[in-house]
C-alpha positions as CSV (number, residue, x, y, z in Angstrom):
1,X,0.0,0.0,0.0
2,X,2.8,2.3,0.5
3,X,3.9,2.0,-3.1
4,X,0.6,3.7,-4.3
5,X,1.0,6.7,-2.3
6,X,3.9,7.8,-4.4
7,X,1.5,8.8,-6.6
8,X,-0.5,11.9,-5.0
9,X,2.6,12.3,-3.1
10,X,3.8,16.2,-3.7
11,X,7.4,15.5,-3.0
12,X,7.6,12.3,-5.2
13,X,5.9,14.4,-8.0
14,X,8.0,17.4,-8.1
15,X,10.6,14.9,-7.5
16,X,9.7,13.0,-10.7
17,X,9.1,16.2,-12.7
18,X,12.7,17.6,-11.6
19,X,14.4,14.1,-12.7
20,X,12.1,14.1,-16.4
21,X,13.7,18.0,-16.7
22,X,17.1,17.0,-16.1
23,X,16.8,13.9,-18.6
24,X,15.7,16.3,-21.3
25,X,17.6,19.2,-21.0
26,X,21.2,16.9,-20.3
27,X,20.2,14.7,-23.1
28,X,23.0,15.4,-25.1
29,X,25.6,15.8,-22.4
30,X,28.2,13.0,-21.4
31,X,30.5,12.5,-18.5
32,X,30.4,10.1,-15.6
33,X,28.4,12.5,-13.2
34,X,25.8,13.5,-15.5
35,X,25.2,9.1,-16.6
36,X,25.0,8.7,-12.7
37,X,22.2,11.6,-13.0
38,X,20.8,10.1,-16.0
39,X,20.5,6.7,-14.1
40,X,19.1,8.1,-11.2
41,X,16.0,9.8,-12.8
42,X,15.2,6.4,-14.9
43,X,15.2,4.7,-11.9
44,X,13.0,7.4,-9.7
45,X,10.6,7.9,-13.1
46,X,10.5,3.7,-13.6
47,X,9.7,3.5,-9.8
48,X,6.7,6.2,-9.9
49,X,5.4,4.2,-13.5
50,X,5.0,1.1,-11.5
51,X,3.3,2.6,-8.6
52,X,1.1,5.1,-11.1
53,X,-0.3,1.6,-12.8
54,X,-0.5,-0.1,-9.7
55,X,-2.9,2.7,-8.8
56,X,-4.8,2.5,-11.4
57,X,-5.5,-1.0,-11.0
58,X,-6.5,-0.5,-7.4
59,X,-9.2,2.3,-8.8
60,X,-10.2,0.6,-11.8
């Protein structure tokens, strides 16, 4: 049940919002601290996916 508060939590979505914003606007960047960012906001973004479509299979 935890999992599927991510989703209306505010800090998780700014959180996911920030890390979408520094996937697009580093897109094009390389270096070893900007792939650790890069892996970082897959991760946080894949983590709220699972828990947006595990909420919507709890309302649905």
């Amino acid at each position: 049940m935890e999992l599927l508060e991510l989703t209306y939590s505010p800090l998780y979505l700014v959180m996911a919002v920030m890390c979408s914003l520094y996937l697009i606007l580093f897109r094009k960047e390389k270096g070893c601290m900007v792939l650790a960012g890069k892996i970082y906001s897959i991760f946080i973004l894949a983590v709220y996916l699972i828990a947006f479509s595990l909420f919507l299979r709890s309302v649905l």
